[in-house]
N, C-alpha and C positions, 0 to 999 in steps of 0.2 A: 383170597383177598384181592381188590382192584387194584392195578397199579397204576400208583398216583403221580407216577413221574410226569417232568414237564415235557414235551418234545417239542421240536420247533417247528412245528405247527402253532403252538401254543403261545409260544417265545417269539416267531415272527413269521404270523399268518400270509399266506399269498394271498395278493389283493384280486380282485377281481376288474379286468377292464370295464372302463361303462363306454357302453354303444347307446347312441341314441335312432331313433325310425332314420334319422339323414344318413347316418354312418352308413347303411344298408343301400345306399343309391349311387351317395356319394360320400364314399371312405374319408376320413381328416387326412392330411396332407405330411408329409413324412420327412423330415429335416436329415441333411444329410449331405455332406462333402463328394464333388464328382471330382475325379483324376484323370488330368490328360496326359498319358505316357508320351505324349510326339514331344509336350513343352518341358518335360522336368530335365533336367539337366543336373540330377544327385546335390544342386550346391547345398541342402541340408537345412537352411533357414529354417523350416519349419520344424526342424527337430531341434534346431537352437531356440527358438520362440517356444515350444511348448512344454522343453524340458526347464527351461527361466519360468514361468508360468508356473509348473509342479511343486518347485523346489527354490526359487531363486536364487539360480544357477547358471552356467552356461555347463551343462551334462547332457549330450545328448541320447547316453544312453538311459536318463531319465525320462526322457522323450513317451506322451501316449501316442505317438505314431514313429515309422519307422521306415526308411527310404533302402532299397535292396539293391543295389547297386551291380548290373551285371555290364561289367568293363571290358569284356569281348563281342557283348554286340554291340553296346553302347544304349542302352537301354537300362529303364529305373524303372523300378516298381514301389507304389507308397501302400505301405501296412497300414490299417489305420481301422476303427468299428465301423461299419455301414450304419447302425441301428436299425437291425433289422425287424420286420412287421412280426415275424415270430422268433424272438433269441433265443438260438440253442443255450447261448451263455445263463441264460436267466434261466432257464429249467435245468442243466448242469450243478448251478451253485449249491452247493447242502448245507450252505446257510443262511439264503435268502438274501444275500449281499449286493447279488445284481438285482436291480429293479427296472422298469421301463415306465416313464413318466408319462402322463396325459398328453405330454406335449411332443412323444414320440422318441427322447432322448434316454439312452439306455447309463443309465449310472452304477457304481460302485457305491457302495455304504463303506464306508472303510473303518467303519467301528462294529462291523461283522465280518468285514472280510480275512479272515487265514491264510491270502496269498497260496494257496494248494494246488491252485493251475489248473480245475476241472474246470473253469471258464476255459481256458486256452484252448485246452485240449476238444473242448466240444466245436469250437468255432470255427468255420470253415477256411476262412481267414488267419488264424490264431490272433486275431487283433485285440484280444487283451494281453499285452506287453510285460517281463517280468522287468524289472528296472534291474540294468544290469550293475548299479551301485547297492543298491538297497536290499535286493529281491524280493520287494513290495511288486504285486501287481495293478496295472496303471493302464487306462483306459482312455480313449475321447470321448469327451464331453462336451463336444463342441462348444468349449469357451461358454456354454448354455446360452448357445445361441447366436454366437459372435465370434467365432473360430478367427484366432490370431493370424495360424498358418495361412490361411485365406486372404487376410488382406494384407500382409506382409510377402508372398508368392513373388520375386521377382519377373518369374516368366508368365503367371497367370496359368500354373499348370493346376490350381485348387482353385474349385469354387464351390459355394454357397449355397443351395438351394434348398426350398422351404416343400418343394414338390409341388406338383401341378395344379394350382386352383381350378380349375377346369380340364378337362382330358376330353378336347372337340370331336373327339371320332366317336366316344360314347356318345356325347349329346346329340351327334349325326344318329349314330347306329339308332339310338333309342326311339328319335325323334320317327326316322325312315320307318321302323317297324310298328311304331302308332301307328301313323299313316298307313301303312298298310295293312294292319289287322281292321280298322274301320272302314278301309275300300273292302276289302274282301267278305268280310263276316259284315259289316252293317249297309254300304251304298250297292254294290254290285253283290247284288245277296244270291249265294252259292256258285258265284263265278270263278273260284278256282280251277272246279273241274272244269268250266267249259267256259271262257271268257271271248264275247260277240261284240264286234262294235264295226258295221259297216260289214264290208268284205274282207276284216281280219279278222282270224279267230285265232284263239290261243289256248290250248287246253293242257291239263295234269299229263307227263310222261307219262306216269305206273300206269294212267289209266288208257291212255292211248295203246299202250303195250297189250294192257289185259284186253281193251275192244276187238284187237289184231285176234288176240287169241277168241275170243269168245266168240265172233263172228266170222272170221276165218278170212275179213276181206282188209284191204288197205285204205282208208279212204283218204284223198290225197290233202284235203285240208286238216286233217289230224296226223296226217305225213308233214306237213307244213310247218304247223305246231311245234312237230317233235324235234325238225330240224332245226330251229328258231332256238328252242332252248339248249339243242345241244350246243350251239355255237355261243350261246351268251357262257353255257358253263365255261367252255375251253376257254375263251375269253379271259372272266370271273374269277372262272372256279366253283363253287357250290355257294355261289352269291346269294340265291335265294335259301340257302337253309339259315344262312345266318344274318338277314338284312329283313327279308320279307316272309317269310314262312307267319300264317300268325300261330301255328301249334308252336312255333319257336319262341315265340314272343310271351306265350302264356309259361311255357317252362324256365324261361328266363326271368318271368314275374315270380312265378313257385319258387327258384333256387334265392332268389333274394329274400325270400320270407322263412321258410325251412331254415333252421338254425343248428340244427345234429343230422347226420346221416349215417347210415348201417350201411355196410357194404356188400355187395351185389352175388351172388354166388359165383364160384368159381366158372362152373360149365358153364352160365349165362353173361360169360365175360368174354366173347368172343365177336370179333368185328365183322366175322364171316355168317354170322346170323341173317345179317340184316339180308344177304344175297340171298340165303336159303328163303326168305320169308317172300322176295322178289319172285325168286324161281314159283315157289310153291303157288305165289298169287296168278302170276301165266299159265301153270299147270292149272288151277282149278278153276279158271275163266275157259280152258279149252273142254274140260272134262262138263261144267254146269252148264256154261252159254250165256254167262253176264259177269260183270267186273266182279268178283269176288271181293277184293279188300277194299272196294271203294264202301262196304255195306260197314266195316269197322273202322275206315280212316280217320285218323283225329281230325287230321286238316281237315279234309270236305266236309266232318260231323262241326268243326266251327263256322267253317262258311254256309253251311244250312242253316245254322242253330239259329239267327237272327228274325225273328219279323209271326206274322200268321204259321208260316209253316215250319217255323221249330216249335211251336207251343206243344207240336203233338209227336213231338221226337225224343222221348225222357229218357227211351231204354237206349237209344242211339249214342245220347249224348250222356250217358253212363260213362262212354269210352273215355270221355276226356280225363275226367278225375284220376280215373283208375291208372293212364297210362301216367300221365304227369304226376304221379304219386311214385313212379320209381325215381322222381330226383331224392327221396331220401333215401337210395341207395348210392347214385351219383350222377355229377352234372351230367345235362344230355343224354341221360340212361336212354331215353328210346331213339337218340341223333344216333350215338354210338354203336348200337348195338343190335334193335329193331326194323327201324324205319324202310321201307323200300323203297320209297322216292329218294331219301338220299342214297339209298343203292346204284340206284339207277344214273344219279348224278353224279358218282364218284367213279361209275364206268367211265361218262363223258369228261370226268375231270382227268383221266389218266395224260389226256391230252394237252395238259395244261400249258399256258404261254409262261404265265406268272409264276412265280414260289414266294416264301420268306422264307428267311436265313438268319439264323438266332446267333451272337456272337462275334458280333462287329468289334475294334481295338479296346473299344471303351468300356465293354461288357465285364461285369465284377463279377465271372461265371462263380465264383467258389462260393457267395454269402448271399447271392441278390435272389436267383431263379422266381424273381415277382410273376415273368413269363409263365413259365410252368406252374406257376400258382393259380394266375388267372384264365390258363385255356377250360375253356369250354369241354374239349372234344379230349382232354387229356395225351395230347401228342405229342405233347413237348419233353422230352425225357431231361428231369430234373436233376436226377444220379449222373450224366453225363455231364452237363455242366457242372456241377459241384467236383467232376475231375477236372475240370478245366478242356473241354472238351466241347467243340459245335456241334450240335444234337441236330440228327438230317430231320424236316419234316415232311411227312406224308402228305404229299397235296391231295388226295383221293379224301384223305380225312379230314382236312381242312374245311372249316364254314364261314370262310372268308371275313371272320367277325372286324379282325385287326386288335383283337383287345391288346395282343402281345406288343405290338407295336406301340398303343395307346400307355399303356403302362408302363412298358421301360423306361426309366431315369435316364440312359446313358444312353440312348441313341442306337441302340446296336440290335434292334429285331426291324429288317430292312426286306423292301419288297425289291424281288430280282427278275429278270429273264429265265427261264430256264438253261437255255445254255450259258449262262453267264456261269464259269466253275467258283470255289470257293464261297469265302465268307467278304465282305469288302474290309480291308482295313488290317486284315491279318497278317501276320508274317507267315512267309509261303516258307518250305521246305529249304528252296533256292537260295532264300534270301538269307536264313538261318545260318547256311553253308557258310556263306561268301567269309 
């Protein structure tokens, strides 16, 4: 016999987000209170103001936020929901009590909720609060919209924001790699590999590498070249894998459209591939006597592809599809893990002038890691910050996107010197001591 029972699923189906084609370019924008630790000063207003608000009351351990007060260094820290882009709290609940609004704002149902604490416990934060009169649990809601705490702030240590209606490094980055996928693939057609204007040339490293090998000689204006981009790299950094590349540019257009991905096998999840496939391209340019990989490269297969002489390139330009079909295993499957010219370029990037350093004062490491959400090149260790921990990055593996920068709320994914030590804004060791 079927069994007819209700379960809740039945009782209080999960809703499903609606994205529209914009969401996919440009995300909707994410409401949510920033805390500055240098201006609090514990007086607690806001847990007087939103415990009056809950309850009218003045209880602040009614309070949906919560002020931590450590009286030996003199420092405060505010508990409070971030409403995060994915709520652990909302998948935790097992009774569908927490929900997540259109408008970004994560609420409590409180004619479902059991107050059982597997919100709390999942949240990185624990910013669902048990009320320490009631032991109801009690959340922000940012006043829906008009958060009390915020304009009542004597020192101005809360604010307000709605999130970035625009994020201009995107609209840079996107714009630069238009541009440059139409120089390279449509105006200057197949000038990747070998770029002529006057008495400057500029050509492909790998493939400068593999001529060395297949030919056995040096020839000084492909010396030229090579040293030209070795210096922008160090410069940079691997500028051009993530600003101008147009194979970049096409896998960044796939990952936006790709909506599910399978993940990647284990043995082909390794960053030391891509060198093996470098090596092997110089090995078999010295053993044949021509560029070996330049006959499968995506790049040079798009920069040909354009005009009279792609129409007769079908099985060449096979390669694109095929490669940029591993984004449905993961972003940058062939940056990652494949490619030889960013091999080649994460040699020259060893040298780097530049870094980013994730975890500046203001960084919400426990609930936020948007960063590690949004890298490309998967560098940014997530698990580390969710200890509350600066996660070092690999400049080798970096592709100078800045998305991390672009996207932090809080200020705190920052571009440094290399010898410049630390995070900026942290409390050192030293200072912890005193």
């Amino acid at each position: 016999m079927q069994d007819e029972r209700l379960g809740i699923d039945d009782l209080r189906p999960r809703g499903l987000e609606k994205r529209t084609l914009m969401d996919l370019f440009m995300p909707r924008r994410r409401p949510f209170i920033l805390f500055d630790p240098d201006r609090c000063t514990g007086c607690g207003t806001c847990e007087i103001l939103c415990s009056t608000r809950n309850t009218g009351k003045i209880a602040p351990a009614s309070a949906s936020l919560r002020i931590v007060r450590d009286d030996a260094r003199g420092r405060n820290l505010a508990v409070y929901c971030q409403h995060c882009r994915k709520p652990l709290c909302v998948e935790a609940c097992p009774t569908r009590a927490m929900t997540r609004g259109e408008d970004g704002i994560v609420r409590i149902e409180k004619l479902f909720c059991t107050s059982c604490g597997l919100c709390t416990a999942a949240c990185p934060e624990a910013a669902p609060l048990r009320d320490g009169r009631t032991a109801e649990i009690r959340k922000c809601d940012l006043c829906e919209g008009d958060p009390l705490c915020v304009k009542h702030c004597p020192n101005g240590a809360l604010s307000y924001t709605k999130g970035k209606a625009f994020r201009w490094i995107k609209g840079v980055r996107w714009t630069v790699q238009l541009i440059s996928f139409l120089l390279l693939v449509m105006v200057f057609l197949g000038t990747f590999c070998y770029f002529n204007a006057g008495s400057f040339g500029l050509s492909c490293p790998t493939g400068t590498l593999q001529n060395i090998f297949a030919t056995g000689r040096i020839v000084l204006a492909g010396l030229a070249s090579f040293l030209a981009i070795f210096l922008l790299t160090v410069l940079l950094g691997r500028f051009f894998c993530g600003w101008l590349c147009p194979f970049g540019f096409v896998l960044d257009l796939v990952d936006r459209i790709i909506p599910k991905k399978f993940g990647l096998p284990k043995f082909l999840k390794t960053r030391m591939a891509k060198y093996g496939i470098l090596g092997g391209a110089a090995a078999g340019s010295a053993a044949f006597g021509f560029q070996v990989f330049c006959t499968v490269c995506p790049i040079g297969t798009l920069c040909r592809s354009y005009g009279q002489q792609g129409m007769f390139r079908g099985a060449e330009m096979a390669i694109v599809p095929l490669l940029a079909g591993l984004e449905l295993t993961e972003r940058r499957s062939w940056c990652r893990y494949f490619c030889p010219v960013g091999a080649l370029l994460a040699l020259f990037a060893k040298l780097h002038l530049l870094k980013i350093v994730i975890g500046a004062k203001k960084c919400k490491k426990f609930s936020c890691i948007q960063c590690a959400e949004v890298c490309p090149m998967g560098i940014i260790d997530g698990d580390k910050l969710r200890e509350g921990l600066s996660p070092e990055i690999p400049m080798t593996e970096c592709i100078g996107c800045l998305r991390c920068l672009d996207r932090c709320p809080y200020g705190a994914a920052k571009i440094r010197f290399r010898w410049q030590k630390g995070v900026p804004g942290e409390v050192t060791g030293a200072e912890v001591n005193r």
